[in-house]
C-alpha positions in Angstrom: 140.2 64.5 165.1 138.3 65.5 167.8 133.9 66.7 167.2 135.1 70.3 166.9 137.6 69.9 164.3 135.3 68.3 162.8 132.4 70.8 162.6 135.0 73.2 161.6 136.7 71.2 159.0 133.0 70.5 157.7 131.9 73.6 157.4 134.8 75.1 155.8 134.4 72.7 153.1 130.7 73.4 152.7 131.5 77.1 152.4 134.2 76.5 149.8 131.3 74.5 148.2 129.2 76.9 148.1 131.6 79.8 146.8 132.8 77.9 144.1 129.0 77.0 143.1 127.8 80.7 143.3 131.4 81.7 141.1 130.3 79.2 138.8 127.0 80.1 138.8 128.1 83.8 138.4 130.1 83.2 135.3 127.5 81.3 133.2 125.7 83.8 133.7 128.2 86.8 132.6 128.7 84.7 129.3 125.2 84.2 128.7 123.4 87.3 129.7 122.0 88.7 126.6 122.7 92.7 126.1 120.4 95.1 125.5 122.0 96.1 122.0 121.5 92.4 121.3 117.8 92.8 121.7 117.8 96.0 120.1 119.8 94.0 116.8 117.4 91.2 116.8 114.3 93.8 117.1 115.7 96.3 114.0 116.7 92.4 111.7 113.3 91.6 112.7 111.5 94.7 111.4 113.8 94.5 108.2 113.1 90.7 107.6 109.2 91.9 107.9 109.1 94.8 105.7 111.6 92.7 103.3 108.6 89.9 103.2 106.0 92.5 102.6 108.0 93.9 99.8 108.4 90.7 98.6 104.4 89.8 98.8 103.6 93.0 96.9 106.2 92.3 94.1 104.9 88.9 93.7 101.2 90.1 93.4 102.1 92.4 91.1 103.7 90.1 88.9 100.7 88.0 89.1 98.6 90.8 87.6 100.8 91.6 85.5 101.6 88.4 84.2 97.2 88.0 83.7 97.0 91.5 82.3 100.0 90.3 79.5 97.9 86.9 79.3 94.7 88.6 78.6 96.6 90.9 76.1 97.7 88.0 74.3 94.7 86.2 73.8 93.0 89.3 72.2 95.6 89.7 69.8 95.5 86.1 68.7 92.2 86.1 68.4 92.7 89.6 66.4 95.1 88.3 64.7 92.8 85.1 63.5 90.4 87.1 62.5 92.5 88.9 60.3 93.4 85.7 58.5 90.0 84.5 58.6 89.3 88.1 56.3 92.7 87.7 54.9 91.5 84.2 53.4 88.0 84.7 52.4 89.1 88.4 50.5 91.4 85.4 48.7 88.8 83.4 48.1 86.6 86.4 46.8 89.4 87.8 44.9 90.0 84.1 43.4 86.4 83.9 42.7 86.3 87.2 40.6 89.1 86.4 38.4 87.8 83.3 37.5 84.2 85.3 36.6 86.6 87.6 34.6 88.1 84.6 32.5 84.7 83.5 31.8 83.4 86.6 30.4 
């Protein structure tokens, strides 16, 4: 093989090379090239995931308040309801007191 051959041998190879790396390279990118309805799908879960979040925030505050307002609620009406049998027991007492002033007389 003479220099010629060579050179010519040579750089066919190197331009086989280099078609084979740019196919290559033109493929991966085909399969990975992200589409514009892709982007447009991952915007529109994105919005949804947000407002889902907010929605989820807001329900969660308001069952915090609620669950003080029904907390608050309850105390009072224990405490009402103590001091009713706090009455409740000393109109008994009273009551018991009377009848045993009426036995006596």
């Amino acid at each position: 093989m003479n220099r010629t051959e060579f050179i010519l041998t040579t750089a066919i190879i190197l331009f086989v090379a280099f078609a084979l790396g740019w196919f290559a390279n033109w493929l991966v990118h085909r399969f990975t090239r992200v589409r514009q309805s892709d982007v447009a799908d991952l915007d529109r879960m994105s919005q949804e995931l947000h407002e889902a979040e907010e929605t989820r925030d807001q329900a969660i505050t308001y069952l915090q308040q609620r669950e003080a307002e029904l907390t608050n609620q309850l105390n009072q009406t224990e405490a009402e309801l103590r001091a009713a049998m706090e009455g409740l027991r000393e109109a008994r007492h009273e009551a018991e007191e009377l009848r045993g002033q009426l036995h006596r007389h």
